[in-house]
N, C-alpha and C positions, 0 to 999 in steps of 0.2 A: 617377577613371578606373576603380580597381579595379572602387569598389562598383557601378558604371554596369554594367561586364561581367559580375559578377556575377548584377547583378538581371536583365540580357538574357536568362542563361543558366537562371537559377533555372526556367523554366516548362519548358522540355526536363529537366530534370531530373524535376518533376513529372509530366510524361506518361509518362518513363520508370520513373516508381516506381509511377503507377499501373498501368503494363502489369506489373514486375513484382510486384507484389501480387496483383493477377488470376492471374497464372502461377502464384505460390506456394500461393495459397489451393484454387488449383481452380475457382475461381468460374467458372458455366458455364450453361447453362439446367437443369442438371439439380440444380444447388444448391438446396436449399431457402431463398427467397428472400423479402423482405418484400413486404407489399402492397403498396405505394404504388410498389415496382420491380418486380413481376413484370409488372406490364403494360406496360412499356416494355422488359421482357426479349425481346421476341418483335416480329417482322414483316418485312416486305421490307427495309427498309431497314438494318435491324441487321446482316440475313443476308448480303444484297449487299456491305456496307462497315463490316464492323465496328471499322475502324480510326479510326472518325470519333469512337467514344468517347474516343479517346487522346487527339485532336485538341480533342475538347472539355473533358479535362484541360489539354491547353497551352491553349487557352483562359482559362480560367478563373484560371488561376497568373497567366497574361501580365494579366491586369485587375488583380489584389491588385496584382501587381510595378509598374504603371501607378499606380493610386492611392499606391502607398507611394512612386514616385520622387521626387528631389528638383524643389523647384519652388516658386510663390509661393503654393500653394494651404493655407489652413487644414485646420485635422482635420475638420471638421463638413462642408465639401464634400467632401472628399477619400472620409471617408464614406460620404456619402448615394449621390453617383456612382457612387461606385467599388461598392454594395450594387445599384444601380440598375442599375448594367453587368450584373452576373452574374447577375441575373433575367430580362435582356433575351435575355443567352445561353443560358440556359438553355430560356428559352421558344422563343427560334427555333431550339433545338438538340431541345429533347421532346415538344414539342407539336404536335399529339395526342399522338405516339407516336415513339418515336425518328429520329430523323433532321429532326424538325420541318420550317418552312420552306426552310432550309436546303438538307437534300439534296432536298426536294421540290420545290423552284424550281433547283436540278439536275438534275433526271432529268427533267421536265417541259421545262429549255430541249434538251438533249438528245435527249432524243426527240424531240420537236419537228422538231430541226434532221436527224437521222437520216430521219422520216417523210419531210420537203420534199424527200431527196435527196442531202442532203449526206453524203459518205461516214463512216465510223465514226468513223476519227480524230479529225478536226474536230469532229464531236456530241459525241465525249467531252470533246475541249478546252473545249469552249465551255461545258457543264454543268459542270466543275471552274472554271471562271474565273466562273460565276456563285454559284458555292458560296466561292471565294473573296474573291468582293464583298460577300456579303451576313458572310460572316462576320468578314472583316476589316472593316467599316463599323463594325460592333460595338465590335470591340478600340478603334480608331482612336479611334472619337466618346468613346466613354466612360471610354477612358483621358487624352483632350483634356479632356476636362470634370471627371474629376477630379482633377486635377496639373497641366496646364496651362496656358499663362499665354494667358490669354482673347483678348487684344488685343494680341499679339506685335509687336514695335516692327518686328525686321525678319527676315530670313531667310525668307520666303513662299515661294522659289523652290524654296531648298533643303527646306523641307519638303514641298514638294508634289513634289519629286524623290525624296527619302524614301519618301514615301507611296506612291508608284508602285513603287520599288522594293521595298515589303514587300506589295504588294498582287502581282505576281510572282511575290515567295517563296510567298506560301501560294496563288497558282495551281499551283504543279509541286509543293508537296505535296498540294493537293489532289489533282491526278491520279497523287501516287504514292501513295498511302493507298490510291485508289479500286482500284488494282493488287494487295491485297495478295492476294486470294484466288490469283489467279492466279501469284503469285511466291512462295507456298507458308504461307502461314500459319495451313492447315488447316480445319478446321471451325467453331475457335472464332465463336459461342457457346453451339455444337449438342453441344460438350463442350470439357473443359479443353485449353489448350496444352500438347502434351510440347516436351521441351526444346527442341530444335531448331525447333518452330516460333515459340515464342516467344522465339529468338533471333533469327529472319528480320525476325519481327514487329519487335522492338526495332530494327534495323536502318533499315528502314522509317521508321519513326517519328523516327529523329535524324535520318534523312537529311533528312525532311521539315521537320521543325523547327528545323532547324540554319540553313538560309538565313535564315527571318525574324527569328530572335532574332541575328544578326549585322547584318542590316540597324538592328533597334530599337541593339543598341550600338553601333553606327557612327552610327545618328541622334542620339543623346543623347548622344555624343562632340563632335559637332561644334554640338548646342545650348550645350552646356557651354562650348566656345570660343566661341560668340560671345555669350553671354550677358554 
């Protein structure tokens, strides 16, 4: 039970350390930056929602923490998956250029649904619930395929109850991330956070990732009992 909550928890940990290291470093567009990252240092979607980087450190934690949980899966798949996951994220999270598919199959259902009429709110919801589909598809599939048990004898209901419920959590963090500029956490990546706004920032960021990673240890709480 412990290490289950643990590892739930370990990937908000990681978003939080990478925000704070961004803070402590300074790191900003005005850093002198390597090539292969300066050109994902820059563009609408960075500017717009820069908190989707954090996001894509919980990300990324949440796959290791998925392949490394317990389960009937050997090391060699657990591996390849779990390698295979974090390439997949990464390319729907960078490609081309920051925000990849991702937010751009967000701002694309949004506008969209803005364009036809539909008032702001609702465009918004709807572009953060597709940013939480496509990104949790990700976590889901590839942490199933690398730890989990292929052909599950029983529990179907419960996990597809599960699964709705962490696809929820990371819809209301999607739309509180997408919030942060406007809930104060300044200009970052146009220059470094002072304290206070990388404290909002930090805020933000657990509040957001606090749902899903309680949902994931409540899920593997209750595999664990029936397993």
């Amino acid at each position: 039970m412990r290490n289950s909550s643990v590892a739930a928890a370990a990937p908000v940990v990681a978003a939080l350390l990478a925000l704070g290291l961004v803070a402590a470093t300074g790191l900003s567009q005005r850093s002198d930056l390597p090539e292969w990252l300066a050109p994902r240092a820059y563009g609408f979607f960075l500017d717009s929602y820069p908190l989707f980087a954090f996001a894509l450190a919980y990300g990324l934690a949440r796959l290791v923490a998925a392949a490394a949980a317990p389960g009937p899966a050997g090391v060699p798949r657990r591996a390849v998956w779990g390698v295979v996951g974090i390439a997949a994220l990464l390319l729907a999270s960078l490609y081309p250029t920051f925000g990849g598919v991702i937010l751009r199959g967000a701002y694309g259902t949004g506008s969209m649904a803005f364009l036809t009429g539909q008032p702001l709110w609702l465009a918004y919801a709807l572009g953060a619930a597709v940013a939480a589909l496509l990104f949790g598809t990700i976590l889901g599939l590839f942490g199933w395929l690398a730890a989990g048990r292929l052909r599950p004898r029983t529990g179907w209901r419960a996990r597809i109850g599960f699964a709705f419920c962490g696809f929820l959590a990371l819809w209301f963090a999607a739309a509180l991330l997408g919030l942060g500029r406007a809930e104060g956490i300044g200009p970052w990546p146009g220059r470094a956070f002072d304290g206070s706004e990388a404290g909002i920032a930090a805020l933000l960021v657990l509040a957001g990732a606090l749902p899903h990673a309680l949902v994931v240890a409540f899920g593997r709480r209750a595999r664990a009992a029936t397993a």
